[in-house]
C-alpha positions in Angstrom: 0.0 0.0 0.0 1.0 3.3 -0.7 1.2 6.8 0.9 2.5 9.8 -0.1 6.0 9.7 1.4 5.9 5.7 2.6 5.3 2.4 1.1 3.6 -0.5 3.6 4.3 -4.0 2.6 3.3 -6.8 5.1 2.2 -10.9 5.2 -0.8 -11.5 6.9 -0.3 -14.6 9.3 -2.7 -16.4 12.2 -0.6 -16.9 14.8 1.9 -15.5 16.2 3.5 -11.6 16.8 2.7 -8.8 14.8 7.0 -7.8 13.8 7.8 -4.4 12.4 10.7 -3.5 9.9 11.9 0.2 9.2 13.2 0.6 5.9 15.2 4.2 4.6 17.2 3.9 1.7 20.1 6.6 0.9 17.3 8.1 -1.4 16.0 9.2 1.8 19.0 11.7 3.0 22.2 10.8 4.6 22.6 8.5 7.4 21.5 11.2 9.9 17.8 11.8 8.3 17.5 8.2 7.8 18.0 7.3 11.7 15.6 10.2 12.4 12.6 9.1 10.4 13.4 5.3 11.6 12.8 6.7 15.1 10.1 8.8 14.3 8.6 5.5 12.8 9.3 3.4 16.0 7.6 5.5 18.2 4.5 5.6 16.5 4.6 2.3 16.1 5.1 2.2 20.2 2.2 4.5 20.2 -0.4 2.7 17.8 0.2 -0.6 18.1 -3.5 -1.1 18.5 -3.7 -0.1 14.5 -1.7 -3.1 13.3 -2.8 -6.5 12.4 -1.5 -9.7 12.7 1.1 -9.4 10.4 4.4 -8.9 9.5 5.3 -5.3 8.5 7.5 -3.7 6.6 7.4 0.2 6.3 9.6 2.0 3.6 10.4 5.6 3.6 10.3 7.0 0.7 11.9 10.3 -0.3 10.3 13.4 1.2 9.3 11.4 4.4 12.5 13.0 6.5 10.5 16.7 6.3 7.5 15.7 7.8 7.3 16.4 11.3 5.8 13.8 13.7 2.1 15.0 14.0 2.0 14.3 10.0 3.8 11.1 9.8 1.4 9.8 12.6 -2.0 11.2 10.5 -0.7 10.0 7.2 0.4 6.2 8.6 -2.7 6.3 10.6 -4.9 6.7 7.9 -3.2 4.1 5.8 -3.7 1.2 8.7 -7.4 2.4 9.3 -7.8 1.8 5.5 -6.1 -1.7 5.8 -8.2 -2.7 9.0 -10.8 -1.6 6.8 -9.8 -4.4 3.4 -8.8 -7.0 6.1 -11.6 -6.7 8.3 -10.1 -6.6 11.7 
């Protein structure tokens, strides 16, 4: 699925832990605005964990992402896991 500034990939499974992955390729920004938006994505995975499935997850950053303060990363991935709650019916 994709955002505007992230791309989610993820395999559905039954049982299990839902596990998280960070992805932010040099297309991002240099090693220092990569680390930043991998935090940035951490914590609001910490904070919405409640929003994922169980899954497996994989969340990309795509170019762009490193400007967006936290408030708008949390709105814009928030959205995209209502919407896949939503497909998968969870």
């Amino acid at each position: 699925m994709h955002t505007p500034h992230f791309l989610l990939l993820w395999k559905a499974k039954d049982v299990g832990v839902t596990r998280v992955g960070f992805t932010a390729s040099k297309k991002v920004g240099n090693a220092v605005a990569r680390n930043f938006i991998k935090r940035r994505l951490r914590e609001f995975y910490r904070q919405n964990k409640s929003l994922f499935i169980l899954a497996d997850f994989n969340i990309v950053a795509k170019k762009g992402a490193d400007l967006l303060d936290f408030h708008q990363i949390s709105t814009e991935l928030a959205a995209a896991f209502g919407r896949l709650r939503k497909k998968h019916g969870h």
